[in-house]
N, C-alpha and C positions, 0 to 999 in steps of 0.2 A: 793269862794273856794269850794265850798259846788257844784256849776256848775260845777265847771271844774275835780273833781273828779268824777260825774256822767257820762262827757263826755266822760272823759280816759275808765272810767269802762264798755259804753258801745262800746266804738272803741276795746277792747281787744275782740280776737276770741274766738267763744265760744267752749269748746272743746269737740274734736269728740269723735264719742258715742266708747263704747268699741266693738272688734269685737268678732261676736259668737265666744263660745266655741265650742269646737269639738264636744260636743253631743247633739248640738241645730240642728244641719242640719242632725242628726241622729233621732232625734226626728219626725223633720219635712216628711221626707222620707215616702213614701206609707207602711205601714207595711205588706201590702201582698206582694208588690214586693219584700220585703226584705223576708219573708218567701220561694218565689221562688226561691229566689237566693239560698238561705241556703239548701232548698231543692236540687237544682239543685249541688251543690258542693257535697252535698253527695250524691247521685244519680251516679254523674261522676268518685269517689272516690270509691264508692263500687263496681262499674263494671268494676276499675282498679284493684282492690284488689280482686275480687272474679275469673279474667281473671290471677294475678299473683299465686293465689293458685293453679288455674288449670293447672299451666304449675309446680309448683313447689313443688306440691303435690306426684304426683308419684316420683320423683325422690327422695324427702324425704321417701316414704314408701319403696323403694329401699335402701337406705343407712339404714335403721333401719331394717330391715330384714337382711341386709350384716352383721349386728354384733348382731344375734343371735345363741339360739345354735339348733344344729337341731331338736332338739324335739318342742322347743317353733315356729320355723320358721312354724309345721305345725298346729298351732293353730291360734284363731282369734285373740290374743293378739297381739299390734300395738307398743307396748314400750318394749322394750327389758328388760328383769331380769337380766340380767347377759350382760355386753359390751363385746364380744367375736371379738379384733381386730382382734386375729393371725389367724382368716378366710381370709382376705387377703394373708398370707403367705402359708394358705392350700393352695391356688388356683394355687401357684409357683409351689408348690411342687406334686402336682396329676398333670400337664398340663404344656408344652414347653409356657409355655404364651410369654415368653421375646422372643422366638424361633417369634411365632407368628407375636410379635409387632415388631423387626427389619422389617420381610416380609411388614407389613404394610406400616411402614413406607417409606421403598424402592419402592413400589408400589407409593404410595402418593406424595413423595416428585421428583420420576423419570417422571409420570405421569403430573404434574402438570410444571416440568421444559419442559419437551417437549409442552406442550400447550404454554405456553408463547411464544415461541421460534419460534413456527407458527403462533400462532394464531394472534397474534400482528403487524407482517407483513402484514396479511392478510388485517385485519380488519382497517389497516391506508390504504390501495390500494382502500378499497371500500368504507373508509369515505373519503381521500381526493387526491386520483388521480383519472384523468379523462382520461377513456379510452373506447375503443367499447365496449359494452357488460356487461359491471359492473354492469347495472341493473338487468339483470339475472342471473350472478353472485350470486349479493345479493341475488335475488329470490331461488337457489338451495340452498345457506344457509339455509334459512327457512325451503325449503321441509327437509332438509334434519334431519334439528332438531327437524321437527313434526316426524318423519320416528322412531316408536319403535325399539329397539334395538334386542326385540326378531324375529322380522322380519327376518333378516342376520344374527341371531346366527349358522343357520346350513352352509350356505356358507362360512361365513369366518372361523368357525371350521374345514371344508372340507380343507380350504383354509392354515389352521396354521396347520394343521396334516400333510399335502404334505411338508410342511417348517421343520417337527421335530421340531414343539418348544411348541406343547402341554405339560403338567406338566409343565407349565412355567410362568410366569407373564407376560412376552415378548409378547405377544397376545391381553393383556392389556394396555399395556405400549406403544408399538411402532406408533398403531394410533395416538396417543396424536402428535407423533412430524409430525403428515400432518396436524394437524387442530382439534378443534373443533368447532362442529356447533354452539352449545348455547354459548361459549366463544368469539367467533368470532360475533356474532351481538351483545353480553352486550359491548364489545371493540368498533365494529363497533358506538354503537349508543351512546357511551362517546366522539368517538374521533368527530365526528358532532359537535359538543356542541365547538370545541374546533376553536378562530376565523382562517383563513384561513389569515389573515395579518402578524402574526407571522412566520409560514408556508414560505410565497412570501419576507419576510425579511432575512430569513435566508438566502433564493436561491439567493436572492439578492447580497450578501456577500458571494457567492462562495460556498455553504453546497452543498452537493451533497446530492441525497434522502434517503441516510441511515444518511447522517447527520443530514439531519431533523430529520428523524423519531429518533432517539439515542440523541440528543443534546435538540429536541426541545417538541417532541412528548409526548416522554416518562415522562421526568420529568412533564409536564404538566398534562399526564391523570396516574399519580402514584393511584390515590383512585380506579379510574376503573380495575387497572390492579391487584390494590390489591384484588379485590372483585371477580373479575375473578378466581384468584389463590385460594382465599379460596371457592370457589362454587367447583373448581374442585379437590382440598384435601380431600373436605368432601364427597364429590361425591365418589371417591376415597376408604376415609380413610372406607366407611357405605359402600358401594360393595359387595354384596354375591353373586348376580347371576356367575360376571362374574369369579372368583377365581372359585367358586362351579363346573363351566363349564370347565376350563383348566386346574385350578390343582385338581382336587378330586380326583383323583390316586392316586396323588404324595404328602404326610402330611408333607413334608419339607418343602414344598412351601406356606402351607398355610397362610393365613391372620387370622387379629384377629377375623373377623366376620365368617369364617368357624371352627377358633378353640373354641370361643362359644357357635355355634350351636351345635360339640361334645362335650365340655364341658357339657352342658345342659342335653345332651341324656346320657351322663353317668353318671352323676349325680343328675337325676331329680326329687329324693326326697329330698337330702341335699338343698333345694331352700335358705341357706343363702349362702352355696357355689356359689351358678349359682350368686345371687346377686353381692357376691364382686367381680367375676369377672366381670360382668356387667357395674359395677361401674368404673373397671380396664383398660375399654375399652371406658369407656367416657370420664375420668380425660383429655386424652392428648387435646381431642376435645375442652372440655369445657376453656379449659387453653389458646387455641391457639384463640377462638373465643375473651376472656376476653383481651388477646393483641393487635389483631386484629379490636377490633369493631368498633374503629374509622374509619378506614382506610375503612373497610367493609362499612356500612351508609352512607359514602358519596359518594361511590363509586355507591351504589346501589341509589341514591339521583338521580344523572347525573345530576346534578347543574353545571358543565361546571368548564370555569375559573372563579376564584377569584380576586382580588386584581389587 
């Protein structure tokens, strides 16, 4: 009896060990390595945070200057005494602001539909038809985007004077619906990315090449074409040279960025004034950016197709 209980007792398995705890391979770990790392996290983390101040700092000392009052605005004090909102509604009331921001607007949003309207044609001809001479095509794209603006300010001035459409926006505007350079190769260098079997499917099935481009193209490079439009809004909507040059005669016509800069000049001791309007004039920006920024990123990505 006394055998055979010995036997069983040593045929049973013996049982397994228990496995570490979580803070035994923590233990175990090089402690300088682990130093590095820790180091390294905040190293990476403080030059995230010290890069988010630097962009989010002035625009905070802007909004805390907008709601001071003007005595305080010309001292070194950084916190306001007194929250003085209804300086945004001064700014209505000394200055056509809303006059202004329609102008922009119209500028920005005419401007940007005529690029699309070109530039999108263009730039699916030279990423995917094949014809004589497309490579130099491409090529003047380029020059012609490297090519300053201030270059041809005085001929095509010469050139809008003889038309009667100085004092106008229309001198701004109207180029947009032949093309733009820099919108035309961001387009161009999306629709590459895009495969060319989709494209041969369509024709396949009878599309004709506006059907391509409208059925297949389009929906397929939407982030590129979004990112396009908003480069040439903000291009657009931030503009002084070119208003300052067509309409400076004519204060009807002005944009928000010329009525600013008088803002400024005749106001430029009141600086909580100049501030909220300041501020008056980013709000749309920063709103359209915050809807926008997906579509924006991946468009600027040129990550191609998905899924």
């Amino acid at each position: 009896m006394t055998l055979t209980t010995t036997a069983v007792a040593s045929a049973r398995p013996e049982p397994a060990a228990p496995a570490p705890g979580p803070g035994i391979g923590r233990r175990t770990r090089d402690p300088r390595a682990r130093a590095r790392s820790v180091l390294g996290w905040i190293g990476l983390h403080a030059v995230a945070i010290a890069m988010a101040l630097g962009f989010i700092g002035p625009i905070v000392f802007v909004l805390l200057t907008a709601v001071m009052s003007d005595q305080q605005a010309l001292t070194k004090d950084l916190w306001p005494h007194e929250w003085r909102w209804d300086n945004f509604g001064a700014v209505f009331e000394k200055a056509p602001m809303l006059g202004y921001f329609g102008q922009s607007l119209f500028y920005s949003l005419t401007a940007t539909v005529g690029m699309l309207l070109s530039s999108v044609p263009i730039a699916y001809g030279l990423a995917k038809l094949k014809w004589k001479g497309r490579t130099w095509a491409f090529y003047l794209v380029i020059v012609a985007m490297m090519l300053p603006p201030q270059v041809i300010a005085v001929p095509m001035y010469v050139m809008w004077a003889k038309l009667g459409l100085t004092g106008t926006l229309w001198p701004l505007i109207l180029p947009n619906f032949f093309g733009d350079a820099f919108s035309i190769f961001l387009l161009r260098q999306f629709l590459v990315a895009i495969p060319t079997s989709y494209l041969d499917s369509a024709r396949i099935d009878g599309a004709s090449e506006f059907g391509v481009l409208w059925r297949v193209v389009i929906p397929m490079a939407r982030p590129g074409i979004a990112a396009a439009a908003l480069f040439m809004f903000l291009r657009t909507w931030n503009d002084y040279f070119g208003p300052l040059l067509y309409t400076g005669e004519n204060r009807a016509n002005w944009t928000l960025s010329l009525g600013l800069a008088a803002f400024r000049s005749t106001h430029q001791v009141q600086w909580n004034l100049t501030m909220a309007a300041t501020i008056l004039v980013m709000v749309p920006v920063i709103v359209l950016f915050f809807f926008a920024q997906k579509s924006f990123i991946e468009g600027i990505k040129l990550s191609g197709v998905k899924g």
